[in-house]
N, C-alpha and C positions, 0 to 999 in steps of 0.2 A: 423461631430460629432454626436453622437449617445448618449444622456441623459438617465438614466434608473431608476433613481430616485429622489425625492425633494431634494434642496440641504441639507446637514446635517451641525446642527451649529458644530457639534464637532465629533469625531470619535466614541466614544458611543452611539451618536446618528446615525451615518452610520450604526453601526452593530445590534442595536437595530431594522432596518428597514425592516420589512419583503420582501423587493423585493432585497436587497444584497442576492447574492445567499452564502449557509453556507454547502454546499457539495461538493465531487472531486470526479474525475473518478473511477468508479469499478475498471479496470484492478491495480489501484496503489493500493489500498484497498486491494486487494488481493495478489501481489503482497508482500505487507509488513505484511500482514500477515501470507504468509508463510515464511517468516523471521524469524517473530518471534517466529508458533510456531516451526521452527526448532534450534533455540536459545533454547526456552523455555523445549523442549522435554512435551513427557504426564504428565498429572496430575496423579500425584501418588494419590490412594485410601483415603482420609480424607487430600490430602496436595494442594489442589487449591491456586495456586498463583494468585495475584492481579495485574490486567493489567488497568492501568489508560488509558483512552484516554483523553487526556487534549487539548480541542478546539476543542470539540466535534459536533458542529452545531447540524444538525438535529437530529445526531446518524445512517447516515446511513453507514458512514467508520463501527463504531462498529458493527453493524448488520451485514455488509459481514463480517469481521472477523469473528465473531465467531465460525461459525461450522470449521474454521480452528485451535478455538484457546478451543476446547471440555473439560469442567472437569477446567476450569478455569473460573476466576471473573471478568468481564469486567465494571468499573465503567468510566459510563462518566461525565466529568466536561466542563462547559461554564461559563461567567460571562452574556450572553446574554438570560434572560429570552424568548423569544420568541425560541430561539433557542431550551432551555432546557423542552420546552411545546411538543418540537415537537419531541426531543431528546427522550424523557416519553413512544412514542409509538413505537417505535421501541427495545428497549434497556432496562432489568429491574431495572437499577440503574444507577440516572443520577443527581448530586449536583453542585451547584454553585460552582465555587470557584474562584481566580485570580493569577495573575502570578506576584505577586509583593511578598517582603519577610513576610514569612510565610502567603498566602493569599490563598495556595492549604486547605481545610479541614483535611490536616492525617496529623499523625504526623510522628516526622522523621524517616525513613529508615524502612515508613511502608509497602511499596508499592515494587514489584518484578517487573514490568516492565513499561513504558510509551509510547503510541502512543500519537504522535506528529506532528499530520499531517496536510501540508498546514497552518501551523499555524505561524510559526517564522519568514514570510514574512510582517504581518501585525502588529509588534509589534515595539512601540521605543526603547523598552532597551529590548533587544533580552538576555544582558547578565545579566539581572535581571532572564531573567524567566527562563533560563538554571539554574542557582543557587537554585531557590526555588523547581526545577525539581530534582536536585541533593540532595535538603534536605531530598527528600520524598520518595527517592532510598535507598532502602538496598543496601551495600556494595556490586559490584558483581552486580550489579540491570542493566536491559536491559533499551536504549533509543534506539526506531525504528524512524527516524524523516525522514519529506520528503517535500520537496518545490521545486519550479520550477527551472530550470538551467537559468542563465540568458545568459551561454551561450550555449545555443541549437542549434545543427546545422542549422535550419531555421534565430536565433537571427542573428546567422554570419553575414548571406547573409544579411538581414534587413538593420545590421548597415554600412553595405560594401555599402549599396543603400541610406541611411542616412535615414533611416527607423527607428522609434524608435521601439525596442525590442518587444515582444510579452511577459506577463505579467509585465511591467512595466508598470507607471500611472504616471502622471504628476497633475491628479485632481481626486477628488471626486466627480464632477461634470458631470463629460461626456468623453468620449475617445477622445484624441487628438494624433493626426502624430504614432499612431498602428492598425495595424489590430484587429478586433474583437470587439463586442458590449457593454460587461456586464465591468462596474465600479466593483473591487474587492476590493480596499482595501489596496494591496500593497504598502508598505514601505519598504524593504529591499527585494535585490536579491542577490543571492549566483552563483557563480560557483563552483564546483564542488572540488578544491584546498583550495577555501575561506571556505567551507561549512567543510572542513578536517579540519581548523587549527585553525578557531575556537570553534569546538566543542571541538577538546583535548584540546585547549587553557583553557576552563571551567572547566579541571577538567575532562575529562571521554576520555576512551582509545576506537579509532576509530577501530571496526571491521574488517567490510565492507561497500562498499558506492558501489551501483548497479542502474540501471535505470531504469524506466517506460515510457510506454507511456501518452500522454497527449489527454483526451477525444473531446478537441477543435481543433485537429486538421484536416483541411480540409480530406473528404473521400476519396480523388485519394492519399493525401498524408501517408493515415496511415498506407501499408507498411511500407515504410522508417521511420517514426517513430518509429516502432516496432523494427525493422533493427540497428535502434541509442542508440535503448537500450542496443546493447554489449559494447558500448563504455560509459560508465557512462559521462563523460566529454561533451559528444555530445547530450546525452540524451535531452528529454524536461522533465521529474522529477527525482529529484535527492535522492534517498533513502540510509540513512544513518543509521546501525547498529551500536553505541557504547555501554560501557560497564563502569559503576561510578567503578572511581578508589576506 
């Protein structure tokens, strides 16, 4: 077992801790960003759309975006001040807000698109914060969202071996029966079918759903990682383009 933090009495206090790590790998970063902006196309001359990034950690997903996403408005949101301190240097606009109803700062059908990243794994009511996500969508409004596959070709083998998963958690306390060191947080995992039926289940029409690779994964293995990314379902991050009905 591998400890990496004091224990936390509560989960605001987990995230509040500055040794939880509150970033994800460049390649997905980028990756979903240029999703988006080929969703979003260029900023027309005085018409900059507004790109939320909601569970924004440090701000460093929004800083690789952006010279992807040129002529556009990249506002980041955390309810984790420590996060939003650090979120400040990277990124020129960065406000608190939360994922519970009406707890984002804008009002409704203000906002043109949302990065959503690594985020809807750590939350309890997943379908609260897809709702207040949906409030603050213009009709037509993009969701880029992306979280781990629970079933990634390596998970397979894991569970085949009675191995528990690679991003699942049993504690906040320390890693127990998975590989890898760092406590994250996780509370819900998706596959790749579940991650499809509940997003249109919410209310918004599924585009695309494509893969990435995952920056934890051992260095002889990150071919095949790469490799897993044509098969979305096999992937180890699961990137989803929808569209609010």
């Amino acid at each position: 077992m591998t400890t990496t933090a004091p224990p936390p009495k509560d989960l605001r206090d987990f995230y509040e801790n500055p040794a939880v790590p509150v970033a994800s790998g460049t390649p997905r970063s980028r990756r979903q960003a240029r999703m988006l902006a080929e969703a979003l196309g260029p900023a027309a001359a005085g018409g900059a759309r507004t790109i939320l990034d909601i569970g924004c950690g440090d701000g460093t997903a929004a800083a690789t975006a952006a010279p992807y996403l040129t002529g556009h408005r990249i506002v980041g949101i955390d309810w984790s001040q420590d996060a939003l301190r650090r979120a400040r240097t990277r990124i020129p606009y960065a406000v608190r807000g939360e994922l519970t109803d009406g707890g984002l700062p804008l009002r409704e059908g203000s906002a043109d698109a949302v990065l959503f990243s690594e985020v809807i794994e750590h939350l309890v009511d997943p379908d609260a914060a897809l709702d207040e996500i949906r409030r603050v969508l213009c009709p037509g409004g993009h969701l880029m969202l992306s979280t781990p596959n629970l079933a990634a070709w390596y998970n397979r083998a894991l569970l085949l071996a009675g191995v528990q998963p690679v991003f699942s958690e049993v504690s906040l306390r320390g890693i127990h029966g998975r590989p890898g060191r760092e406590v994250v947080g996780h509370l819900r995992l998706y596959t790749a079918r579940a991650l499809r039926e509940f997003v249109a289940a919410s209310g918004f029409e599924v585009v695309r759903l494509a893969g990435a690779p995952f920056h934890g994964v051992p260095r002889p293995l990150r071919p095949l990682d790469r490799l897993a990314c044509a098969r979305p379902s096999l992937a180890s991050i699961l990137l989803l383009h929808a569209r609010k009905k």
